[in-house]
C-alpha positions as CSV (number, residue, x, y, z in Angstrom):
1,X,0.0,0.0,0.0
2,X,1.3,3.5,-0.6
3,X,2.7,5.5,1.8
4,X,0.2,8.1,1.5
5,X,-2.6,6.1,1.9
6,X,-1.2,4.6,5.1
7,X,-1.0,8.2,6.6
8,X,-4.5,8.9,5.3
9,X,-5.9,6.2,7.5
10,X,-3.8,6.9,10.5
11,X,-5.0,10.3,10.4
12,X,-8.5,9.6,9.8
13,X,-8.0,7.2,12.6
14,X,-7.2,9.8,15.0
15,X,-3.9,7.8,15.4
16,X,-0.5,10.5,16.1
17,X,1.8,11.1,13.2
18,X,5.4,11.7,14.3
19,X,7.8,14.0,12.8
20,X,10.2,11.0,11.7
21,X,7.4,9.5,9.8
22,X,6.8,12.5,7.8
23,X,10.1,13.5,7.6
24,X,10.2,10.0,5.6
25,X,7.3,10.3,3.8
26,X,8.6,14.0,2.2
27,X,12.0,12.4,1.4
28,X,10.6,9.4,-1.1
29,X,8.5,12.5,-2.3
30,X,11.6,14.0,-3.0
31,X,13.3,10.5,-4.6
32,X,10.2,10.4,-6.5
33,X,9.4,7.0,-4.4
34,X,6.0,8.2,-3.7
35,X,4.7,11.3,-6.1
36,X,2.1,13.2,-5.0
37,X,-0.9,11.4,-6.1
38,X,-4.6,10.3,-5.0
39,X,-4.4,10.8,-1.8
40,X,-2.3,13.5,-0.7
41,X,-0.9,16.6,-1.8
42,X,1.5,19.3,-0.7
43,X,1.3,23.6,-0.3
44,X,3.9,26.2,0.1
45,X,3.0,27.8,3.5
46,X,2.9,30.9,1.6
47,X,-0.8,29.1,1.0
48,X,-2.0,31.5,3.9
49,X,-0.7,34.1,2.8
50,X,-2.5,34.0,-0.6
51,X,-6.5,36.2,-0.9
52,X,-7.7,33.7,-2.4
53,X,-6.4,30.9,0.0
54,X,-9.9,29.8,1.3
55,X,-11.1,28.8,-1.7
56,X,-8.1,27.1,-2.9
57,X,-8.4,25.1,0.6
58,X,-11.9,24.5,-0.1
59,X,-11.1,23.3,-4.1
60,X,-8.1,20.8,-2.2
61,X,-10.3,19.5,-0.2
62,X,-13.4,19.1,-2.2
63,X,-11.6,17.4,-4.5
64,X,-10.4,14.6,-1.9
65,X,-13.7,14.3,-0.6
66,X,-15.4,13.5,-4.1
67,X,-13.2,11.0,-4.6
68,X,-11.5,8.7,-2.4
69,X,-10.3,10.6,0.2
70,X,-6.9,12.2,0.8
71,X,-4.5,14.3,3.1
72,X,-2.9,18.1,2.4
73,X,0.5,18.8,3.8
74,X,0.7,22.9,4.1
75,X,3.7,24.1,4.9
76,X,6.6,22.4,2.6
77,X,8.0,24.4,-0.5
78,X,8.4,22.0,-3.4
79,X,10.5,25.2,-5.4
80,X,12.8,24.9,-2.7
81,X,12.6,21.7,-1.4
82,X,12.4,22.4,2.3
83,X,9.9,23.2,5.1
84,X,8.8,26.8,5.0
85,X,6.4,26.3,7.8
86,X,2.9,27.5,8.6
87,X,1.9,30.8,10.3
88,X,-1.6,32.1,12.2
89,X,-3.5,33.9,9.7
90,X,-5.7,37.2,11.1
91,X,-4.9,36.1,14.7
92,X,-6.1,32.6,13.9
93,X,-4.2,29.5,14.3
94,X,-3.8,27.7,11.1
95,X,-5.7,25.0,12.2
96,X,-8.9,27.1,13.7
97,X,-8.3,29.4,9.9
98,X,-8.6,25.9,7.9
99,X,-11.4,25.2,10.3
100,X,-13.2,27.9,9.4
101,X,-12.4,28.1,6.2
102,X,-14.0,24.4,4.8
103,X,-16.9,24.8,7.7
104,X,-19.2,25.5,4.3
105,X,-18.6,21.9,3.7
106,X,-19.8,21.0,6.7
107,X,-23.1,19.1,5.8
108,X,-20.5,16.6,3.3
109,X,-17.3,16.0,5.0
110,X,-15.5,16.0,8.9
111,X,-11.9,17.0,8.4
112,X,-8.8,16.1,10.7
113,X,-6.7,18.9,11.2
114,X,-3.1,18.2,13.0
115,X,-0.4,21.1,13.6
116,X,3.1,19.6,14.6
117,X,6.4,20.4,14.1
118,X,8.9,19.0,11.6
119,X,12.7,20.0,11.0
120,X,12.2,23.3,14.0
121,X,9.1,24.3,11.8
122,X,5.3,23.5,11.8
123,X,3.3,22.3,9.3
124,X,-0.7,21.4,9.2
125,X,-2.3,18.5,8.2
126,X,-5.7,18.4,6.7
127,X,-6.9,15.1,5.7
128,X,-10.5,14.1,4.8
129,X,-12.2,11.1,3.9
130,X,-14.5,10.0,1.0
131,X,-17.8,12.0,1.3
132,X,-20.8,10.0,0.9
133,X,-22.6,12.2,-1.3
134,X,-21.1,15.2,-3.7
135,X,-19.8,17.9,-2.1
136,X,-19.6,21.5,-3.8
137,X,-17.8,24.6,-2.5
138,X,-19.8,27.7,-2.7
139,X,-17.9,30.4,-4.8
140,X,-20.2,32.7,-7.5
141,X,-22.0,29.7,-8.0
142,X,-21.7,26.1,-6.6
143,X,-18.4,24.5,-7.7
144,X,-17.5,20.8,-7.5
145,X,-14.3,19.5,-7.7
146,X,-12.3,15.9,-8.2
147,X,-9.3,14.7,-7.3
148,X,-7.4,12.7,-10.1
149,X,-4.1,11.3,-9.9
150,X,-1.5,14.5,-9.0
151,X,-4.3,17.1,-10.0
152,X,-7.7,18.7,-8.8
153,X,-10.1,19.4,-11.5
154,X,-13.5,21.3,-11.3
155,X,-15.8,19.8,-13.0
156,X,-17.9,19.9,-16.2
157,X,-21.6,20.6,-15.5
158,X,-22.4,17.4,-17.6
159,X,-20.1,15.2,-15.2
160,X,-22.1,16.6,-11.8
161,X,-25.0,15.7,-13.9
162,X,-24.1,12.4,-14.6
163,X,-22.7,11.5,-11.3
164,X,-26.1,13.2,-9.5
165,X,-28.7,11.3,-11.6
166,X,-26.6,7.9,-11.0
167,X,-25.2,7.5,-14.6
168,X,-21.7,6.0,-14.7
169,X,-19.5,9.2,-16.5
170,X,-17.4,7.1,-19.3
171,X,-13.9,7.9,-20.8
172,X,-13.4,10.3,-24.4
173,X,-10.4,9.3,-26.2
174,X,-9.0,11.5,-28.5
175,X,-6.8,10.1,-31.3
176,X,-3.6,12.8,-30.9
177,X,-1.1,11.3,-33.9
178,X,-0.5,8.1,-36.2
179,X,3.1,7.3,-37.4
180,X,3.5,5.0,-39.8
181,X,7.2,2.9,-40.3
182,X,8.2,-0.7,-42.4
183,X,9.0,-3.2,-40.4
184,X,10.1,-5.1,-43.7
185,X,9.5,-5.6,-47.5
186,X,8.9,-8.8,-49.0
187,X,10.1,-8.0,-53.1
188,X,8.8,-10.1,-56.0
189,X,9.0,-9.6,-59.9
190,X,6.3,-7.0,-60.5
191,X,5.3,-6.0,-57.2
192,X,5.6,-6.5,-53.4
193,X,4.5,-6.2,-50.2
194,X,5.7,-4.5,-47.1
195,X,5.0,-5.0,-43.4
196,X,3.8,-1.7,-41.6
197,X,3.2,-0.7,-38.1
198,X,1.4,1.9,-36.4
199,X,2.3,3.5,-33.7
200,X,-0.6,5.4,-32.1
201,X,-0.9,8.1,-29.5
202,X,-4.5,9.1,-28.0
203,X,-5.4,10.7,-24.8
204,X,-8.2,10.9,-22.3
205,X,-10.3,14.3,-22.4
206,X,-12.9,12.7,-19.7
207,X,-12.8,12.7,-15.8
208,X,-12.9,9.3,-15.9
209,X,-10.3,6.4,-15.8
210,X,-10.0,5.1,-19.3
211,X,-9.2,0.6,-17.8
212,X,-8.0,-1.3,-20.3
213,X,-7.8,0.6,-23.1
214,X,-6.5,-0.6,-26.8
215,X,-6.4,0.8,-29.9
216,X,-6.9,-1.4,-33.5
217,X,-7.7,-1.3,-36.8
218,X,-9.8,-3.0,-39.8
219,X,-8.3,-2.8,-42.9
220,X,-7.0,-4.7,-46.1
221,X,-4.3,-6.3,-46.3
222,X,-3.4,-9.2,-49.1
223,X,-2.0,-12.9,-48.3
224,X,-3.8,-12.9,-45.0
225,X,-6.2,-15.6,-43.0
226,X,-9.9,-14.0,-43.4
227,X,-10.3,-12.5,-39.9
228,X,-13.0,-13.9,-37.8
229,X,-15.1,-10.3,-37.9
230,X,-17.8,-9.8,-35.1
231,X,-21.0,-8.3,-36.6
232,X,-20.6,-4.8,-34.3
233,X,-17.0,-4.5,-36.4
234,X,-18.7,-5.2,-39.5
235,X,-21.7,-3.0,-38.5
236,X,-19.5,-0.1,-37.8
237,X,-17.7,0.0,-41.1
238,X,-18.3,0.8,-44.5
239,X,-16.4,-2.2,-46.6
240,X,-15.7,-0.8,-50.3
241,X,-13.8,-4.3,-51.7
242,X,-11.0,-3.7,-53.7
243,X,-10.2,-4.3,-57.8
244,X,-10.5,-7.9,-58.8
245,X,-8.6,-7.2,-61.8
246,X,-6.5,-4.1,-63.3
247,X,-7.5,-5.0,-67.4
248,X,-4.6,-7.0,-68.3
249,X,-1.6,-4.4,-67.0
250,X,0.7,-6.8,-65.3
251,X,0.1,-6.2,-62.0
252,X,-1.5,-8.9,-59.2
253,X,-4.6,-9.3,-58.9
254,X,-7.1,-8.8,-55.8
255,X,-9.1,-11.8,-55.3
256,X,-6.8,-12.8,-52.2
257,X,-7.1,-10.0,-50.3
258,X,-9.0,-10.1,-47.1
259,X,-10.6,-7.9,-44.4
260,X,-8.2,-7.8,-41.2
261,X,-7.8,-6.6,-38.0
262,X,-4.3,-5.3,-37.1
263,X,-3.5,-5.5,-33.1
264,X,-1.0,-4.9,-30.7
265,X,2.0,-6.5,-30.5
266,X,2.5,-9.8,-29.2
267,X,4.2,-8.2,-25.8
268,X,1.6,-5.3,-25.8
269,X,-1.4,-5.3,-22.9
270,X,-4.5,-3.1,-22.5
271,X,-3.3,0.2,-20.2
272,X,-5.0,2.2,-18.2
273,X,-5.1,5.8,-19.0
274,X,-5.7,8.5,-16.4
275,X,-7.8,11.4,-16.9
276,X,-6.3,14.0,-19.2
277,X,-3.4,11.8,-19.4
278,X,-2.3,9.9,-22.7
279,X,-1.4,6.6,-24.0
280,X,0.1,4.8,-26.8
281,X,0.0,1.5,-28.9
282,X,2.0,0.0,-31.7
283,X,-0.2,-2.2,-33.8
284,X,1.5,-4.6,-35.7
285,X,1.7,-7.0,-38.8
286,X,-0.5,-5.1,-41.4
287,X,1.4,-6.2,-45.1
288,X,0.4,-3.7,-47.6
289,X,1.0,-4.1,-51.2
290,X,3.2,-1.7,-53.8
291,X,3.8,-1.8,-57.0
292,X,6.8,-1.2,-59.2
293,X,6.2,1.3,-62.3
294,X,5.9,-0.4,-65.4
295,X,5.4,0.9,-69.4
296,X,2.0,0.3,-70.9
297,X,0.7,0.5,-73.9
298,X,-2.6,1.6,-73.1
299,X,-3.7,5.4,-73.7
300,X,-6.4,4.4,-70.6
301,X,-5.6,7.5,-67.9
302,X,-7.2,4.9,-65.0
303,X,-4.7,1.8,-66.5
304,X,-1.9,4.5,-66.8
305,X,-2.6,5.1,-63.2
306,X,-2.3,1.3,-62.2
307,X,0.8,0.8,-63.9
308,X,2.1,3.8,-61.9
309,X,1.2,1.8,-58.4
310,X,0.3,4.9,-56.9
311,X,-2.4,3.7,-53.7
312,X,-4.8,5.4,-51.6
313,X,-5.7,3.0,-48.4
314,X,-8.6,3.6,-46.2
315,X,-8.6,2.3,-42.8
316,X,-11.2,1.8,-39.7
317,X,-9.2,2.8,-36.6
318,X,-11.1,2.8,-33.2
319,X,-9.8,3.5,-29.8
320,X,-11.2,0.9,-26.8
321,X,-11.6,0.6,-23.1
322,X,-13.6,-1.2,-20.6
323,X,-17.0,-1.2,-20.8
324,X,-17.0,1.3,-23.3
325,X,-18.0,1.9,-27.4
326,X,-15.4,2.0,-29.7
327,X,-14.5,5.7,-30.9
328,X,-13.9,5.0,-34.8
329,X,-11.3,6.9,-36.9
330,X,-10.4,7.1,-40.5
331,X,-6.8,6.5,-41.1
332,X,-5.8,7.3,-45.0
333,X,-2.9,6.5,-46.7
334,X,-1.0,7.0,-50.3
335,X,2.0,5.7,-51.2
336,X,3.6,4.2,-54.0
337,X,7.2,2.8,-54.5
338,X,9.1,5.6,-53.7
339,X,6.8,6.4,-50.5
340,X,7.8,3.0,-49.5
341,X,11.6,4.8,-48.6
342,X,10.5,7.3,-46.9
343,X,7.4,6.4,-44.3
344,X,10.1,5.1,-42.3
345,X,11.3,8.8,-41.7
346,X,8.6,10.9,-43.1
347,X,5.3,8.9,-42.7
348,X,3.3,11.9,-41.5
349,X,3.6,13.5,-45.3
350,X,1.2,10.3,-46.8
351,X,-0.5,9.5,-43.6
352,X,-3.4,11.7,-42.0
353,X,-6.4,10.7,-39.3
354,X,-9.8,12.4,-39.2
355,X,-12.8,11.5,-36.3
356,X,-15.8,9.5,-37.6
357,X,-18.8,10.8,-35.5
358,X,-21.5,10.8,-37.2
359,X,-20.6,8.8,-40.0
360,X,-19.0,4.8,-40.9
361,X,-15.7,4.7,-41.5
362,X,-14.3,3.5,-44.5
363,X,-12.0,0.5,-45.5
364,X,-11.2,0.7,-49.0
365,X,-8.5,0.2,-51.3
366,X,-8.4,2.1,-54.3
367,X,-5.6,3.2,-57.4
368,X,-4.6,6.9,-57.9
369,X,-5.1,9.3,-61.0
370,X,-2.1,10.3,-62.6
371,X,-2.6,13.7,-61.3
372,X,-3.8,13.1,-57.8
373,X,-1.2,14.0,-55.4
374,X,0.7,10.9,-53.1
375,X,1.7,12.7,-51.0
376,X,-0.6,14.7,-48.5
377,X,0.0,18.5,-48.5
C-alpha cells in the first residue's frame, strides 16, 4: 500500500503522526518513491498568505472528498525543497483558519486537522475522507471539484450531472497522432509487399479512468487468414472491396485479399489511461501491397494510373476501453514505391487521421489518377 494512503488512514483514525514519519514520507516524495498522487498533496506555506487561499483550501479538499479521500501537507515548498512552515493567519491559528475556512462543507465532510512540528518548523495536516454524497464549495456559484491522480479538477456541468442522476460518466479518447514505419519488404517480380506498423498516441479528455484501453484497426491487407469479424465490427464499417482485376496491366490481382484486424503486439497489454493523461500503442503485422512502375501500352488514364502503383488505403481505426463503445477513426494512406523509402522517416507527409462521428468509416483500397497527389499536403 502506498505511503500516502497509510498516513491517510492513521489520520483519519485519530492515530498520532510523528515527525520521523513524515520527515520520511517528504524524502521518497523527494526520490520520487512516492509522487504526489490520490491521496495526498503538498502547499507552500505561503498558501495562507494567498487572498484567495480559502477557496483554494476548499477546491483541495473538495476534490479529496469526491473522490477517495486524501491528506494536504501545508507548509513544505516543493520550489525549494524544504519546510517553509505555517503561520496564524488574522490572529487565527492555522488550524482554527482551515477550520473555518472548509466549515461550508460542513453538511458533506468532517476534516482532521493536526499542527506539529517538523525540522524546527510547523506544518498542518488536513486530511479528509470520501464523502458519501457530492460535495460543492460555494464560490459565484456552486463549484465541485475531483481529485485525479497529481491534480484537482472542477468539473464539467455534464459530469455533476451524470454523477447526481446515478449515470456512470465514461472515458473520451482523442486520437492525438498516427506514425507509420516498415518493419520489412517482401520483393517479387512485379510488385511487393511491405509490413507496416502503427504507432498510435490518444489521450483521455474525460474525468474518468480510461481501464483497459486498446487501440486497433480493420483494414485490407493481401495474403492474410480471413479475420473472424464480429458483426458490431462489420456494423461499424463501411467495406468498399477492392479491384478484382486491373484490365490486363501486369500487376497482381485482388481476389486474395482479405478484411483484417491489425492489433498490438504480441508483448503489448490493455493500459490504463488516467484522466487527461495519454497513451500509446504499436499495432503490428498489417502487409500492404506496392507496386513497381511499369510501361503500358494503353492510352487508358485509370490503366496508366495502375501501372504507376500509386495507392490510396482507407482504414477503420477505433480506440477501446472497458466497458466502453469504440470511438472510430479514418486513417488514410497513399504511397507508391518511392513512398515506400521514406514512411520510415517521413510517414506523417502520406498519412493523416480524421474522427468519424456521425458517420462509418471506410475501409477501402483504391488506385490513384495520374494527377492526384501521393503525398498529403
Amino acid at each position: 500500500m502506498p505511503q500516502s494512503r497509510v498516513l491517510l488512514q492513521k489520520l483519519l483514525q485519530n492515530e498520532v503522526l510523528t515527525e520521523l514519519e513524515v520527515r520520511n514520507f517528504v524524502r521518497g516524495f523527494r526520490a520520487q518513491e512516492e509522487v504526489e498522487g490520490q491521496w495526498f498533496d503538498m502547499k507552500a506555506g505561503a498558501l495562507l498568505r494567498d487572498p484567495r487561499r480559502n477557496e483554494k483550501l476548499r477546491a483541495a479538499i473538495c476534490g479529496f472528498a469526491n473522490a477517495e479521500g486524501g491528506f494536504l501537507l501545508i507548509g513544505y515548498a516543493e520550489s525549494t525543497q524544504t519546510f517553509d512552515g505555517v503561520r496564524p493567519v488574522n490572529n487565527k491559528q492555522p488550524e482554527q483558519w482551515a477550520a473555518d475556512a472548509l466549515a461550508q462543507l460542513a453538511q458533506w465532510i468532517r476534516p482532521r486537522f493536526v499542527r506539529m512540528s517538523v525540522n524546527g518548523v510547523e506544518v498542518l495536516l488536513v486530511a479528509v475522507d470520501r464523502s458519501r454524497a457530492l460535495a460543492f464549495c460555494f464560490e459565484d456559484e456552486p463549484a465541485y471539484y475531483l481529485r485525479f491522480g497529481h491534480q484537482t479538477q472542477a468539473m464539467p456541468p455534464s459530469l455533476v450531472a451524470d454523477l447526481m442522476l446515478g449515470r456512470r460518466a465514461r472515458p473520451d479518447l482523442r486520437l492525438t497522432s498516427v506514425r507509420m514505419g516498415v518493419q520489412g519488404v517482401h520483393d517479387g517480380p512485379h510488385a511487393g509487399t511491405f509490413q507496416a506498423t502503427l504507432a498510435v498516441r490518444f489521450e483521455n479528455d474525460a474525468f474518468v479512468l480510461a481501464r483497459r484501453t486498446r487501440a486497433g484497426m480493420v483494414a485490407w491487407s493481401p495474403d492474410v487468414a480471413e479475420a473472424n469479424m464480429t458483426g458490431q465490427v462489420v456494423r461499424s464499417v463501411e467495406i468498399v472491396p477492392p479491384p478484382e482485376g486491373l484490365g490486363g496491366v501486369r500487376l497482381p490481382v485482388w481476389r486474395r485479399q482479405h478484411l483484417m484486424t491489425v492489433r498490438r503486439g504480441a508483448m503489448g497489454a490493455p493500459q490504463d489511461v488516467l484522466p487527461f493523461d495519454y497513451g500509446t500503442d504499436d499495432l503490428r503485422g498489417w502487409r500492404l501491397p506496392y507496386f513497381r512502375r511499369q510501361p503500358t501500352g494503353s492510352n487508358d488514364p485509370e490503366e496508366r494510373a495502375q501501372a504507376r502503383g500509386a495507392l490510396e488505403v482507407q482504414a477503420a481505426l477505433y480506440l477501446l476501453a472497458e466497458d466502453t463503445e469504440p470511438s472510430w477513426w479514418q486513417v488514410i494512406l497513399r504511397y507508391d514505391e518511392r513512398a515506400t523509402r521514406q514512411l520510415g522517416d517521413e510517414g506523417e507527409h502520406h498519412i493523416r487521421f480524421e474522427p468519424c462521428v456521425y458517420t462509418r468509416p471506410r475501409v477501402s483500397l483504391r488506385f490513384l489518377l495520374e494527377e492526384e497527389p501521393v503525398e498529403f499536403t
